[in-house]
ChimeraX commands (.cxc) that place a marker at each C-alpha (Angstrom):
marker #1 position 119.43,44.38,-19.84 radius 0.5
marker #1 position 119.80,44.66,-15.93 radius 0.5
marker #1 position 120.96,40.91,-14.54 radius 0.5
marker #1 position 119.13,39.59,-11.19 radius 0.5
marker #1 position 121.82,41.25,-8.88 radius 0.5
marker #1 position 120.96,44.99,-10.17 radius 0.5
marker #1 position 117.19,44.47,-9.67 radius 0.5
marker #1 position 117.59,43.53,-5.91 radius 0.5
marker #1 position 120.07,45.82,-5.82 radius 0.5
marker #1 position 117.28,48.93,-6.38 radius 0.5
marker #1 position 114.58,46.99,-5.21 radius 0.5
marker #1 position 116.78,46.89,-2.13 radius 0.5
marker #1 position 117.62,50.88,-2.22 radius 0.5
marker #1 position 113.84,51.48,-3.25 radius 0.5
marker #1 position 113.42,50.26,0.48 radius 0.5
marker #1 position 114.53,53.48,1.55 radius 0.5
marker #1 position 112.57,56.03,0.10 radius 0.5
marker #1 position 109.20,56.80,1.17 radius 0.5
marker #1 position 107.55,53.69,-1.09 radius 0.5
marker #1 position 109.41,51.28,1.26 radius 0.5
marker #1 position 106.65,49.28,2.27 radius 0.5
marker #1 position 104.92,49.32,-1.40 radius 0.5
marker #1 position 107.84,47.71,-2.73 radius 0.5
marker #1 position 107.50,44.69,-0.34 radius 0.5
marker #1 position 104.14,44.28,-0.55 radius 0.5
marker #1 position 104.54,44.39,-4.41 radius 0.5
marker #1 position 107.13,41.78,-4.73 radius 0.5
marker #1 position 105.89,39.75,-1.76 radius 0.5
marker #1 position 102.89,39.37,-4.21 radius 0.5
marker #1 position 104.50,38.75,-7.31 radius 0.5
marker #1 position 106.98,36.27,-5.32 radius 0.5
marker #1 position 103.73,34.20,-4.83 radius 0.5
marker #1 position 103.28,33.03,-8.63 radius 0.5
marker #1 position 106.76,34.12,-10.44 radius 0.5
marker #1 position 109.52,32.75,-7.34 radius 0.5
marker #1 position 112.79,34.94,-9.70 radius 0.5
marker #1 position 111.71,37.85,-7.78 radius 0.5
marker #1 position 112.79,37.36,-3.93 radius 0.5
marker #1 position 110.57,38.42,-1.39 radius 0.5
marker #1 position 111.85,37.14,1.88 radius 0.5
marker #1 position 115.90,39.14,1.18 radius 0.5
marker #1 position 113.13,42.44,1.12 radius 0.5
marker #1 position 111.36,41.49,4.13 radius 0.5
marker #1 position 114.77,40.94,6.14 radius 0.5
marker #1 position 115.94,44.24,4.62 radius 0.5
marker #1 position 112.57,45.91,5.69 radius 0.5
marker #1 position 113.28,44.36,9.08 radius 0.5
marker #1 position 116.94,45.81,9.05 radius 0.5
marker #1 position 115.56,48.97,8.43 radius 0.5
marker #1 position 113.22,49.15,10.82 radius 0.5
marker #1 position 115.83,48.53,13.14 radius 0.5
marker #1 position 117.54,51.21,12.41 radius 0.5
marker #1 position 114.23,53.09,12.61 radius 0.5
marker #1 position 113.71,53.88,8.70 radius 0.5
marker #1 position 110.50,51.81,8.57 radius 0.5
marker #1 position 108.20,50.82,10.80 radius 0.5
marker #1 position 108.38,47.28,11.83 radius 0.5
marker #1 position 104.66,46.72,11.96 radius 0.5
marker #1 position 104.06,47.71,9.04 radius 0.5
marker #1 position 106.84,45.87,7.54 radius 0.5
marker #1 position 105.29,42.67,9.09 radius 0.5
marker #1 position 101.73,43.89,7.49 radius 0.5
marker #1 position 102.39,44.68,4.22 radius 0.5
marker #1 position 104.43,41.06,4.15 radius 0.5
marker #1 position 101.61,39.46,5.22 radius 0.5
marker #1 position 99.08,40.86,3.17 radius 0.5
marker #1 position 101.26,40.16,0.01 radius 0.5
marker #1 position 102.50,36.46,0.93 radius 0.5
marker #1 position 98.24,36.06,1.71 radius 0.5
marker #1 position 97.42,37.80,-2.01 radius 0.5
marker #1 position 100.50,36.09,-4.19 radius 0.5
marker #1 position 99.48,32.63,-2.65 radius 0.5
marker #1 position 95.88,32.94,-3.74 radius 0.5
marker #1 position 96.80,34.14,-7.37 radius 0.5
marker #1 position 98.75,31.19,-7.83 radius 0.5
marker #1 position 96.30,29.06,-6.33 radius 0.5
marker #1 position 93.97,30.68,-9.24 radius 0.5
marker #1 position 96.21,30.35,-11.92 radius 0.5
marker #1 position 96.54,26.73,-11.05 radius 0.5
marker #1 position 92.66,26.17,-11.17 radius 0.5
marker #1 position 92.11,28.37,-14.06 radius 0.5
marker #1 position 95.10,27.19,-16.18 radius 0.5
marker #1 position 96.74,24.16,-14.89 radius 0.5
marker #1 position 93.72,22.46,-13.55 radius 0.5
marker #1 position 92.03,22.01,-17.48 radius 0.5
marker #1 position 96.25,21.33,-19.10 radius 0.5
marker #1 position 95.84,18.20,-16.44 radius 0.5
marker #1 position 92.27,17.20,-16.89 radius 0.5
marker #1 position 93.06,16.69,-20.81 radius 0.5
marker #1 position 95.75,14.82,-19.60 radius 0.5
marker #1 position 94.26,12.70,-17.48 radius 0.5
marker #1 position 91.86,11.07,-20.10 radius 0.5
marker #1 position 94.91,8.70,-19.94 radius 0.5
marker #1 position 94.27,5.92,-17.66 radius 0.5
marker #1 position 97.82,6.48,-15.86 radius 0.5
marker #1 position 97.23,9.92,-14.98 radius 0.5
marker #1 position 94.08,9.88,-14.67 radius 0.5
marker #1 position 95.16,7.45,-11.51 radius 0.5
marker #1 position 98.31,9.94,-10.56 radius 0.5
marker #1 position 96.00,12.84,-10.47 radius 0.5
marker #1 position 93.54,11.02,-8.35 radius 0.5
marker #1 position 96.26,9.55,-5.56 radius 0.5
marker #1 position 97.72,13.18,-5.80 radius 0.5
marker #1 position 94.29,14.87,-4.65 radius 0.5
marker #1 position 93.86,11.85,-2.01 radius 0.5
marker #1 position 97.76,12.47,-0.72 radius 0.5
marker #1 position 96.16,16.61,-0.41 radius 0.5
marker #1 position 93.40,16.05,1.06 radius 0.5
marker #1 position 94.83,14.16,3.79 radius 0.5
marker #1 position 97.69,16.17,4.08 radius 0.5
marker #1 position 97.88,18.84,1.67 radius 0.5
marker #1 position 97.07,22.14,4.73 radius 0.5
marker #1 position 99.85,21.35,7.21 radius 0.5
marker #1 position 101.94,20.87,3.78 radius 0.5
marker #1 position 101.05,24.36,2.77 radius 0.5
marker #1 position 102.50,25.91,6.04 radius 0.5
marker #1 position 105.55,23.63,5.90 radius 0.5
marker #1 position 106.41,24.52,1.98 radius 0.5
marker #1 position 106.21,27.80,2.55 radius 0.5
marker #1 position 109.66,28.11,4.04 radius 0.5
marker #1 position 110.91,25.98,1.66 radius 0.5
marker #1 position 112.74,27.31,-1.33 radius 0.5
marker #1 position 110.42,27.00,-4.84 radius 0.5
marker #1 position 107.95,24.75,-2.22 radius 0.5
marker #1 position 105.40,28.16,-1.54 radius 0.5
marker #1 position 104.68,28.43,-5.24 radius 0.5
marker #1 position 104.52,24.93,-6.56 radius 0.5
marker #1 position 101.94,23.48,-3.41 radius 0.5
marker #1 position 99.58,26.62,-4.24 radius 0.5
marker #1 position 99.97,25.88,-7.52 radius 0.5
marker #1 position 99.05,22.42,-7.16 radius 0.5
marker #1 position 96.31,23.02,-4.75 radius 0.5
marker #1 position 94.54,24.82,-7.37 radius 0.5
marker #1 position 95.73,22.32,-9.82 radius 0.5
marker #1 position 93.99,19.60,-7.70 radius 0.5
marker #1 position 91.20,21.61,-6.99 radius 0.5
marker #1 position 91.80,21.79,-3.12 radius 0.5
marker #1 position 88.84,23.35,-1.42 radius 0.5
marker #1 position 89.30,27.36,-1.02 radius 0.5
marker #1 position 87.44,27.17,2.07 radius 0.5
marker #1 position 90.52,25.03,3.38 radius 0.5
marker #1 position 93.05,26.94,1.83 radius 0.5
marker #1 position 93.10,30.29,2.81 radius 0.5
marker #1 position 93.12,29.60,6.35 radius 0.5
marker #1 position 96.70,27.22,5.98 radius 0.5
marker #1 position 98.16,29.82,3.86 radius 0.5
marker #1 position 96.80,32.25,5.96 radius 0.5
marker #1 position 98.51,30.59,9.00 radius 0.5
marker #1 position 101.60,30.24,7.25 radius 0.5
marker #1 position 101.86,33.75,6.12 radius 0.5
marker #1 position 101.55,34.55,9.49 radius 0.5
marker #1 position 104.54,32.99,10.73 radius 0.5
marker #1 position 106.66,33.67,7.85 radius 0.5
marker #1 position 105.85,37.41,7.78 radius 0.5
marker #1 position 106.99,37.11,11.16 radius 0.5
marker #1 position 109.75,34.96,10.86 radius 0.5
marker #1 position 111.61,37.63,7.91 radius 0.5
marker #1 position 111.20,40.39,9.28 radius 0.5
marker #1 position 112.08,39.78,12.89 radius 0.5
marker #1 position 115.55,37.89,11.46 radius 0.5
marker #1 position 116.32,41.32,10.16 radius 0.5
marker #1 position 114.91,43.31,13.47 radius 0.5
marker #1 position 117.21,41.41,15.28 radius 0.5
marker #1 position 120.27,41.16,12.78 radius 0.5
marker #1 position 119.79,45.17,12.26 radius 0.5
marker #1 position 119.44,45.26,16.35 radius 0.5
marker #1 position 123.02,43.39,16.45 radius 0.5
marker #1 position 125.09,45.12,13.86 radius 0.5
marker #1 position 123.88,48.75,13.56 radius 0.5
marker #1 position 126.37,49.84,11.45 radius 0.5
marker #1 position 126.73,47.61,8.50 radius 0.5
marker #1 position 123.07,47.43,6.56 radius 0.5
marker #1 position 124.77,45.00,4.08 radius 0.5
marker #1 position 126.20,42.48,6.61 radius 0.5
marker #1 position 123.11,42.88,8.70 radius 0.5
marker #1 position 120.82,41.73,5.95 radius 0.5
marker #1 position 123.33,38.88,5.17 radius 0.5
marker #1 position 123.17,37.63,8.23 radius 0.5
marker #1 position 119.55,37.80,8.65 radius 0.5
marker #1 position 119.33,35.46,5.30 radius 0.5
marker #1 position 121.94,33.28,6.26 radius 0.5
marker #1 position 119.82,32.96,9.15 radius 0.5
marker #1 position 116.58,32.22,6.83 radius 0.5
marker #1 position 118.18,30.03,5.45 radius 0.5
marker #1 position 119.84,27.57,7.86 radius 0.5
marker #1 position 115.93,27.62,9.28 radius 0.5
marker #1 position 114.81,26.64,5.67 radius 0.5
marker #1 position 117.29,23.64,5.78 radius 0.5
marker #1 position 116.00,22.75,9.16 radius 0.5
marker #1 position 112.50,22.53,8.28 radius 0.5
marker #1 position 113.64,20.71,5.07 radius 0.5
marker #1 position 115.35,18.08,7.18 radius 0.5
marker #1 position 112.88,17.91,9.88 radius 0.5
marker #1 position 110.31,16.87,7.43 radius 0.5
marker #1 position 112.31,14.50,5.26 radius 0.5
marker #1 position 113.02,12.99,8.52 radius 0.5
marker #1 position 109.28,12.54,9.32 radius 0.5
marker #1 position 108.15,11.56,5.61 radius 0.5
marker #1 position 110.87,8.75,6.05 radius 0.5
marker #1 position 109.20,7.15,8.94 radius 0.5
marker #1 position 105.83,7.80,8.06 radius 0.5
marker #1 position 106.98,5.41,4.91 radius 0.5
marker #1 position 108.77,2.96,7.10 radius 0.5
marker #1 position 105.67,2.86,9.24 radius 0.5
marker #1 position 103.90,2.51,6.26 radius 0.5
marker link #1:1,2 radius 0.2
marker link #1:2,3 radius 0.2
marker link #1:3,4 radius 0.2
marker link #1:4,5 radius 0.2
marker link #1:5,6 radius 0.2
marker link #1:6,7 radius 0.2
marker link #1:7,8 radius 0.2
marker link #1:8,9 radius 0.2
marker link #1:9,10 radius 0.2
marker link #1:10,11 radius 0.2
marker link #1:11,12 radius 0.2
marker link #1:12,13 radius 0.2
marker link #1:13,14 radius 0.2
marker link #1:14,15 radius 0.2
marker link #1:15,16 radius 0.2
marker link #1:16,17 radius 0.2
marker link #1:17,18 radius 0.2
marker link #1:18,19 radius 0.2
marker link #1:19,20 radius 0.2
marker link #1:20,21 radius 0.2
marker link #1:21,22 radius 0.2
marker link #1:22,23 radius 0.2
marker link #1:23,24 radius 0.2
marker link #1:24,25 radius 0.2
marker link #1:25,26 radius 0.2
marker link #1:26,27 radius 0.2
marker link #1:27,28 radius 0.2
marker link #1:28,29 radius 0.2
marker link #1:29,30 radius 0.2
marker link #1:30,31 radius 0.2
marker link #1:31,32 radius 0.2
marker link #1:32,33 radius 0.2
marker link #1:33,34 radius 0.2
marker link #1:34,35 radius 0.2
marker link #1:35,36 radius 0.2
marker link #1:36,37 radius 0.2
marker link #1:37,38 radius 0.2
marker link #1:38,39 radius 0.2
marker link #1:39,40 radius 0.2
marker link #1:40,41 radius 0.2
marker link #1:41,42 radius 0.2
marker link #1:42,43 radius 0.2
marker link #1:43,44 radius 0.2
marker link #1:44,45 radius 0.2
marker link #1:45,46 radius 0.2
marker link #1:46,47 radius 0.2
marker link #1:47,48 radius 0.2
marker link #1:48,49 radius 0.2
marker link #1:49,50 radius 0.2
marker link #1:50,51 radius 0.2
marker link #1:51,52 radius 0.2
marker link #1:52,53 radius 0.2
marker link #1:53,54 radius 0.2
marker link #1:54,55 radius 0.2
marker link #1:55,56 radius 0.2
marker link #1:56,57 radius 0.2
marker link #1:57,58 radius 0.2
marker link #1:58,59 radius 0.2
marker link #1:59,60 radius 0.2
marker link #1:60,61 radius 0.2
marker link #1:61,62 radius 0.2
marker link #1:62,63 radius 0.2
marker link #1:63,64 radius 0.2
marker link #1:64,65 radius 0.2
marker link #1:65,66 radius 0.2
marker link #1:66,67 radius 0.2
marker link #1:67,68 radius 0.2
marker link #1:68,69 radius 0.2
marker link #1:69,70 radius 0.2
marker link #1:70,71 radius 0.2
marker link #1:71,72 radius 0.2
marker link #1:72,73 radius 0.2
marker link #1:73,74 radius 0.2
marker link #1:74,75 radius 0.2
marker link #1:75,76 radius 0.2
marker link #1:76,77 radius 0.2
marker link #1:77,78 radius 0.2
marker link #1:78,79 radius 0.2
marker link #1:79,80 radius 0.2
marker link #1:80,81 radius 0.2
marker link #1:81,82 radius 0.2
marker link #1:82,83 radius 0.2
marker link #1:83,84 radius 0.2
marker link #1:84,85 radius 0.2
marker link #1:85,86 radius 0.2
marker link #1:86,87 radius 0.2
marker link #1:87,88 radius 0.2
marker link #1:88,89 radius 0.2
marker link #1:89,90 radius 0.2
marker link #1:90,91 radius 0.2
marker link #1:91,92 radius 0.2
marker link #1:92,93 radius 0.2
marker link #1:93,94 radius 0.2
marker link #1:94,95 radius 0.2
marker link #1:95,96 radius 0.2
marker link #1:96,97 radius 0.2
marker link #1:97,98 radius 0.2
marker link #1:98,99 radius 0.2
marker link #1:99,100 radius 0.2
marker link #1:100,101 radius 0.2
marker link #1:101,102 radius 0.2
marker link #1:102,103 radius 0.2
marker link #1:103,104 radius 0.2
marker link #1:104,105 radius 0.2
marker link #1:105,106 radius 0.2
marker link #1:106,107 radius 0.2
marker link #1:107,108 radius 0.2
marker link #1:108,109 radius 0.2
marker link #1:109,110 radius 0.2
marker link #1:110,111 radius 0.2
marker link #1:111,112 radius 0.2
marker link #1:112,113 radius 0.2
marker link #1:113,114 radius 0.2
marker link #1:114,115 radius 0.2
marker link #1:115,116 radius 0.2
marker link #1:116,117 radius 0.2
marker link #1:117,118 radius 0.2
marker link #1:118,119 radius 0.2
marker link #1:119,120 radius 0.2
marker link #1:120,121 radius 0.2
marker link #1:121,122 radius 0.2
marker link #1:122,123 radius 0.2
marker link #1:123,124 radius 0.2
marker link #1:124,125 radius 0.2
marker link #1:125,126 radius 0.2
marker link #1:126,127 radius 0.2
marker link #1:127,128 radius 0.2
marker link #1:128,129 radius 0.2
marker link #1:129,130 radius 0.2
marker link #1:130,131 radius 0.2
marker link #1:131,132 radius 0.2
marker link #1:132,133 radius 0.2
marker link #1:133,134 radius 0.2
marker link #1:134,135 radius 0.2
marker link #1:135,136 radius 0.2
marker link #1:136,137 radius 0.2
marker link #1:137,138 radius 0.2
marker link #1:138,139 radius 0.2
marker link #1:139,140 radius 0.2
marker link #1:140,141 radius 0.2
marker link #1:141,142 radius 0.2
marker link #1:142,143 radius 0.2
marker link #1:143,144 radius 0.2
marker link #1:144,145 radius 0.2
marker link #1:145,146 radius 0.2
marker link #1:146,147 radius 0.2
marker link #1:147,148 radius 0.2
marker link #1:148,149 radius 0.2
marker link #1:149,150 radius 0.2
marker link #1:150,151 radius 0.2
marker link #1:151,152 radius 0.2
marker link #1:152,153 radius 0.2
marker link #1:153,154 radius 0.2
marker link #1:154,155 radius 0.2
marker link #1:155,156 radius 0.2
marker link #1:156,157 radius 0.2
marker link #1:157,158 radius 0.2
marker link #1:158,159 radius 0.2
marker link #1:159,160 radius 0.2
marker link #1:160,161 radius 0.2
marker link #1:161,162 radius 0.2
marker link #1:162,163 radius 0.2
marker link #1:163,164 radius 0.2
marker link #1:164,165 radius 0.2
marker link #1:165,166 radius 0.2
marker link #1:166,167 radius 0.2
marker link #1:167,168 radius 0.2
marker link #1:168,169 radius 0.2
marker link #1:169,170 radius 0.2
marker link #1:170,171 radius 0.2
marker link #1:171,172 radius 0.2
marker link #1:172,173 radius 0.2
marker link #1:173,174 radius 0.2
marker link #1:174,175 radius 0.2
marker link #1:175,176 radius 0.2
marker link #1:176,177 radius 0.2
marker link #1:177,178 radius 0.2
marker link #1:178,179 radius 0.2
marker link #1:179,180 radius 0.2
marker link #1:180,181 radius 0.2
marker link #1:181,182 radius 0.2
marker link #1:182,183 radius 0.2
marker link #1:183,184 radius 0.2
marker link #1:184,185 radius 0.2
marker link #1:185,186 radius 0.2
marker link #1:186,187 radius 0.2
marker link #1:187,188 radius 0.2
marker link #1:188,189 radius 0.2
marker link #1:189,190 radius 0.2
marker link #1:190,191 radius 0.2
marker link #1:191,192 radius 0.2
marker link #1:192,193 radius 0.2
marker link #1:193,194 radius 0.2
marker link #1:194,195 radius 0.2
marker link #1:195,196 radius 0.2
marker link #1:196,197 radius 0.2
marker link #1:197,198 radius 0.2
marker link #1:198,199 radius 0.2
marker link #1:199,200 radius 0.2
marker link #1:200,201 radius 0.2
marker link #1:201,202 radius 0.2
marker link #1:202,203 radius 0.2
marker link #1:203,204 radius 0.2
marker link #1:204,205 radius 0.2
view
């Protein structure tokens, strides 16, 4: 059986070949409900690529977006159709009946800027649109957050690989490593940015 390395490894060198741009939209969908399969090391490597003008870099950004927008709303549905009854039988316990109920008031105040922030996150994309269908979260309100936040992440991936392909044209491998070490020191930023603010809204609190 093929370990996690060999699958990137040809979803990587699938890149190449004229189903390029399937591949990420596939596993930027997939990515949405099932996080094993990374999406954002394909979107860098798209971006690579399209520096060194093997795919274009619009469509790259498109097909990103259009599978970050799709995964998020099939997770959102599996949590509604799946979680969302597992918890109400649950809640017929007084406890979590009262956890369940804080956690939709905590979302409903807070839970569309969260869905932006999370997605950049690692494991924080699938878990808040699983929880927002979980919680039953309004559609209506959640498509245009993830929306938004597929957005700039489609943006964000494949322009760290533009520009890390732009810098080191001859090394594809190094390129796309620095493009994710890139991703992620952003990731850890965001992360501490927003511990930082959930601290003092507590303190405040």
């Amino acid at each position: 059986m093929d370990s996690l390395d060999d699958v990137v490894s040809r979803l990587e060198s699938a890149l190449g070949s004229p189903w390029g741009l399937l591949v990420i939209l596939a596993v930027c969908i997939v990515d949405g409900f099932f996080p094993v399969v990374p999406s954002e090391t394909l979107v860098i490597s798209g971006g690579v690529l399209a520096a060194q003008d093997e795919l274009p870099l619009s469509g790259v950004m498109a097909v990103a977006l259009i599978g970050a927008i799709t995964g998020d709303h099939i997770s959102y549905l599996i949590g509604r159709k799946v979680g969302k009854p597992f918890v109400d039988r649950l809640a017929r316990r007084p406890g979590i009946a009262k956890l369940r109920d804080n956690a939709q008031a905590q979302l409903g105040k807070r839970g569309g800027p969260a869905l932006i922030v999370l997605r950049f996150v690692p494991g924080g994309r699938t878990i808040s649109t699983a929880l927002s269908g979980i919680l039953h979260f309004p559609l209506r309100k959640f498509t245009p957050y993830v929306c938004a936040g597929g957005v700039l992440w489609a943006l964000q991936a494949s322009l760290l690989g533009f520009f890390a392909g732009n810098l080191i044209h001859d090394n594809y491998l190094l390129a796309v490593t620095v493009g994710i070490v890139a991703s992620v020191v952003l990731a850890l930023g965001i992360e501490f940015t927003r511990h930082k603010l959930l601290a003092r809204r507590r303190r405040a609190a």
